[in-house]
TIMI-441861 format. One record per atom (N, C-alpha, C): x, y, z. Coordinates in steps of 0.1 Angstrom, whole numbers, plus 5000, padded with zeros to 4 digits. Atoms other than C-alpha are relative to their C-alpha. Layout:
# residues N
XYZ
...
# end
This chain:
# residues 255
500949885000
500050005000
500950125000
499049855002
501550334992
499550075012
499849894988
502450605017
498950115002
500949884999
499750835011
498649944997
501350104996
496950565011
499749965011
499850004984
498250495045
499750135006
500549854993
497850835056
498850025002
501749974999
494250885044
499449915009
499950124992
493550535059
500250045013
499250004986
495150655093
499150145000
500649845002
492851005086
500950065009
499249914998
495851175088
499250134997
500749895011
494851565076
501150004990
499049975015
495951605042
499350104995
500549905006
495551925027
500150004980
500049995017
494351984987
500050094993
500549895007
494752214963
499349924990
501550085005
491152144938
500450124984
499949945010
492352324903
498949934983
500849985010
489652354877
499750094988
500449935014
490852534848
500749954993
498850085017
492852304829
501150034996
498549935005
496052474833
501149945007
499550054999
498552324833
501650085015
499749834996
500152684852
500049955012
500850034984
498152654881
500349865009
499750094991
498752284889
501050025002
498850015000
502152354884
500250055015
500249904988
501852634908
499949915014
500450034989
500052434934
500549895008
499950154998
502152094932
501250065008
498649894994
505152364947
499850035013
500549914989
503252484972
500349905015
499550044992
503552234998
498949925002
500950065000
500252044994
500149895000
499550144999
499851685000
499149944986
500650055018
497651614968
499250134994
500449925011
496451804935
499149964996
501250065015
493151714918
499550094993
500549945013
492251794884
498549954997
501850045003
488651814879
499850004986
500449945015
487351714846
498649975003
501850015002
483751684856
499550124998
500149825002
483352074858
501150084992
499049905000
486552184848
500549974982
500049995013
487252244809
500749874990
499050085002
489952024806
499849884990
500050105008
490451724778
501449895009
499350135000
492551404780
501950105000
498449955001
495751604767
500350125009
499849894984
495151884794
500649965008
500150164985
495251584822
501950044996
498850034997
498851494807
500650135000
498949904995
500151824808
500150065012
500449984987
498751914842
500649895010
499350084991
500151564853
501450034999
498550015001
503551624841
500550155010
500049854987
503252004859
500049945014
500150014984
502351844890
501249925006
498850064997
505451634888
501350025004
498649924993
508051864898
499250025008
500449974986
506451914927
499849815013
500250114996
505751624957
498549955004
501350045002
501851654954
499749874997
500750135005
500051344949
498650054988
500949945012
498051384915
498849924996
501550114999
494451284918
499050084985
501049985008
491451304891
498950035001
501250024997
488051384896
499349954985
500850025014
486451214862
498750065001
501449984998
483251304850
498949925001
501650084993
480851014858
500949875000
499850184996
481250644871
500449914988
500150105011
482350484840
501449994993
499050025000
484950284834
501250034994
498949935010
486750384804
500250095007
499749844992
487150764824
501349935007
499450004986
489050564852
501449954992
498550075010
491750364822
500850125000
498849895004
492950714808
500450065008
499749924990
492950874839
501649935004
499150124989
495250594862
500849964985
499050035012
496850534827
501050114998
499449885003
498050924823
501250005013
498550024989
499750874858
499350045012
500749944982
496650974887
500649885009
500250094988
497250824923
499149955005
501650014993
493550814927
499550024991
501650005005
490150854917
499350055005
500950004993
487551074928
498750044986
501250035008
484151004912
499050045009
500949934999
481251214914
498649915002
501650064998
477551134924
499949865002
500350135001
477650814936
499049945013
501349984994
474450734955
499449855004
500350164995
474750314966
500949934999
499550095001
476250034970
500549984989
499750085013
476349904934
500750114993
499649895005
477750234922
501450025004
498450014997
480750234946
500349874995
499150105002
481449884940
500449974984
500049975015
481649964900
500950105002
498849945001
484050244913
501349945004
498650074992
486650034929
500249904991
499350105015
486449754900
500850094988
499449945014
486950004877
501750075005
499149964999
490050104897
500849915001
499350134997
491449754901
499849954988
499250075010
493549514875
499149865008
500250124998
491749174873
500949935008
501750025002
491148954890
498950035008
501249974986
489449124919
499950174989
500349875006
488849444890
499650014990
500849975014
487549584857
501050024987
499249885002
490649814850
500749934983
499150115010
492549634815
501350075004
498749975000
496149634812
501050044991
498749965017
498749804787
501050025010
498649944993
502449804799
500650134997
499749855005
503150114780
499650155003
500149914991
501450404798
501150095004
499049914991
503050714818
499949925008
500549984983
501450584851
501549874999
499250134998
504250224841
501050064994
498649935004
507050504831
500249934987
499950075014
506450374796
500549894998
499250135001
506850034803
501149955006
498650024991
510050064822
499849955017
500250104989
508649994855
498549944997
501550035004
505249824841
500149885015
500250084993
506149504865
499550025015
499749964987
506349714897
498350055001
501249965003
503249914885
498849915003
501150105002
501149594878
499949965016
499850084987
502249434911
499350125014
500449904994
501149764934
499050084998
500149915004
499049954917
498449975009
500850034993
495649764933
500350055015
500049994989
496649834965
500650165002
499749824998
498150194961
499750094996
500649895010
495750374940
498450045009
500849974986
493550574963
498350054994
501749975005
489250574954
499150115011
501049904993
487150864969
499050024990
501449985000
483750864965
499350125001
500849884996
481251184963
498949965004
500950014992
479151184989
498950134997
500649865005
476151464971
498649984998
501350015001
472751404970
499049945016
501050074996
469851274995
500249855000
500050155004
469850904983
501749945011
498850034994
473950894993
500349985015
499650024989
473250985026
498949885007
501050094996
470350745030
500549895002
499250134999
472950465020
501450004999
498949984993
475950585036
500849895006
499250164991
476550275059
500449904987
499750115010
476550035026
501050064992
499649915007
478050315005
501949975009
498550034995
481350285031
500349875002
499450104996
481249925036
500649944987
499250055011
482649835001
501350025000
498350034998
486249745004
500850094986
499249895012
488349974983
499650164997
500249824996
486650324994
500350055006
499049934996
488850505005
499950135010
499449884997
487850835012
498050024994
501849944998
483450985016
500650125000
499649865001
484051315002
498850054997
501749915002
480951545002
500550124993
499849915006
480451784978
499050105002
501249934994
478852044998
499150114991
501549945004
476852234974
499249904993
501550055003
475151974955
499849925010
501450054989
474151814987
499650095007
500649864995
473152125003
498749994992
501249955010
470752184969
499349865002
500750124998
469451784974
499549995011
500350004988
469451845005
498350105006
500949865007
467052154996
500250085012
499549864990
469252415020
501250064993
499149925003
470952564995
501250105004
499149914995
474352715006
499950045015
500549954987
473552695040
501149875007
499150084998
476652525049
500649975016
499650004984
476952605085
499050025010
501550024995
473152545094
500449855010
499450114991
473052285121
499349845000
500650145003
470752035099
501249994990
498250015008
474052055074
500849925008
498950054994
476252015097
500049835011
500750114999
474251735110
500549864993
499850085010
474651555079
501649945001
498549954995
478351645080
500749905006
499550074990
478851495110
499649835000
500450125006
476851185100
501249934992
498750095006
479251075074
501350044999
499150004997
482251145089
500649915011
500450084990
480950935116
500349874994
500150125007
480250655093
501149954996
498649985005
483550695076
501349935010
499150064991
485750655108
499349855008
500350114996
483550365121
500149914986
500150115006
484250175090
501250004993
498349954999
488150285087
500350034984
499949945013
487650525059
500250155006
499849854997
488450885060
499050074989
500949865005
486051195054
500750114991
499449865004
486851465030
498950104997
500749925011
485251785015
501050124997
499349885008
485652064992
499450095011
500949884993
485052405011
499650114995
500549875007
483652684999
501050135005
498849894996
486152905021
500649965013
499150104990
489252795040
499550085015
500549944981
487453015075
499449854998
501050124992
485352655076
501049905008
499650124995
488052465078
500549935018
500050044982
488752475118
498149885008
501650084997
484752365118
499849854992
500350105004
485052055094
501349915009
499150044995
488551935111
499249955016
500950014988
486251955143
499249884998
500750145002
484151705129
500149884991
499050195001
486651465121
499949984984
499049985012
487751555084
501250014997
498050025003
490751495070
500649944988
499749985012
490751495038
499450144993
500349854996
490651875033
500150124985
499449945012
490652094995
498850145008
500849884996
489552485007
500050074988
500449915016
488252644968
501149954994
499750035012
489452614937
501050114991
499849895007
491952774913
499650124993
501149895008
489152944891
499850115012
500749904992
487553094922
501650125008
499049934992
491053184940
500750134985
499649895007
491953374907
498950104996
501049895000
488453544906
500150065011
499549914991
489053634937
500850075001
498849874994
492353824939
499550124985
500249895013
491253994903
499050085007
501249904998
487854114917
500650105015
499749914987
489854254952
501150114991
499149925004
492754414931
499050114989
500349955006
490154594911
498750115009
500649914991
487554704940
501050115007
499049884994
491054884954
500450124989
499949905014
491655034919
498950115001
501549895004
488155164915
500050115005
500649864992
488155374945
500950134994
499449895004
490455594926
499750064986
501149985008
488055614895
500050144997
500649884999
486655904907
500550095006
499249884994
489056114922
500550064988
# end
């Protein structure tokens, strides 16, 4: 099992940076910074197949761990990904039992998996180490689940008892909106929830994560036993300093 499977596993905190503009720039940026993993979203985030590998190779001079969020449960997504060179998998909307256990085949090499095999890949340094790869990669490639809707939390206990889930990450606004409390992230039927499957999580020796909407939460999710931790996104952190460096501009407009 790799070092940083053990960590999550041991709900160490691991901090993330969450980059969603397909730049290759920004992962670079973030894989420097001191973070313990990078995920590239391509379920929202612009990005193609040839983005991925340039954003993986950016994140490679750094010691980040380079994770994927694909865009839906299906298997092909999870080949190119774990093919390009991810350490993980996080897959969106998944709402039962039979849904995670189609996420963990598809991240595992027959015969307990889905995954096919080419020796040639980045993720097997082009074949060079493909044997080491083949022989590890089941047990060191780390599966998070999105925990986002109604239904998910209904079947949370089954949802965590599938062997090879890793990691109940809630994606606090679409379960907020399922939830029908839109953006109401620090209401105390939220946090409710919250606390629910993080609960679940460590009683079934899985670790909690979420995305945050703004790193002020994170003392309040850490509180309820998270530890798998990404506070906003590239997009939003570069809309934000543009929109502050331009509200300080303005005021001189009019003078």
């Amino acid at each position: 099992m790799s070092a940083l499977r053990e960590q999550v596993l041991s709900r160490k905190f691991l901090v993330g940076a969450w980059c969603n503009l397909g730049s290759s720039i920004s992962t670079e940026m973030a894989s420097t910074m001191g973070y313990d993993w990078v995920l590239i979203d391509q379920e929202h985030g612009p990005g193609d197949n040839m983005n991925l590998l340039s954003q993986m190779q950016a994140i490679s001079i750094g010691r980040a761990a380079p994770l994927v969020r694909i865009a839906w449960n299906e298997m092909p997504r999870f080949k190119r990904a774990l093919d390009i060179g991810a350490a993980g998998i996080m897959i969106p909307y998944i709402q039962n039992r039979e849904e995670a256990e189609l996420a963990v085949a598809s991240m595992r090499y027959s015969p307990v998996g889905l995954r096919g095999v080419a020796s040639s890949p980045r993720a097997t340094g082009y074949g060079d180490n493909f044997e080491n790869y083949y022989a590890t990669a089941n047990s060191s490639l780390i599966t998070v689940v999105q925990i986002e809707t109604r239904e998910a939390v209904t079947n949370i206990e089954e949802i965590a008892s599938v062997d090879g889930v890793d990691v109940l990450f809630v994606g606090p606004l679409d379960l907020s909106i399922s939830l029908e409390m839109p953006d109401r992230f620090t209401d105390s039927e939220f946090l409710a929830v919250l606390s629910k499957v993080s609960q679940v999580a460590k009683s079934s020796g899985k670790a909690a994560g979420i995305l945050l909407p703004d790193p002020s939460l994170t003392e309040l999710v850490h509180r309820l036993g998270y530890t798998f931790v990404a506070a906003g996104a590239d997009g939003g952190m570069v809309m934000a300093g543009l929109k502050n460096s331009l509200h300080e501009m303005q005021k001189y407009k009019s003078r």
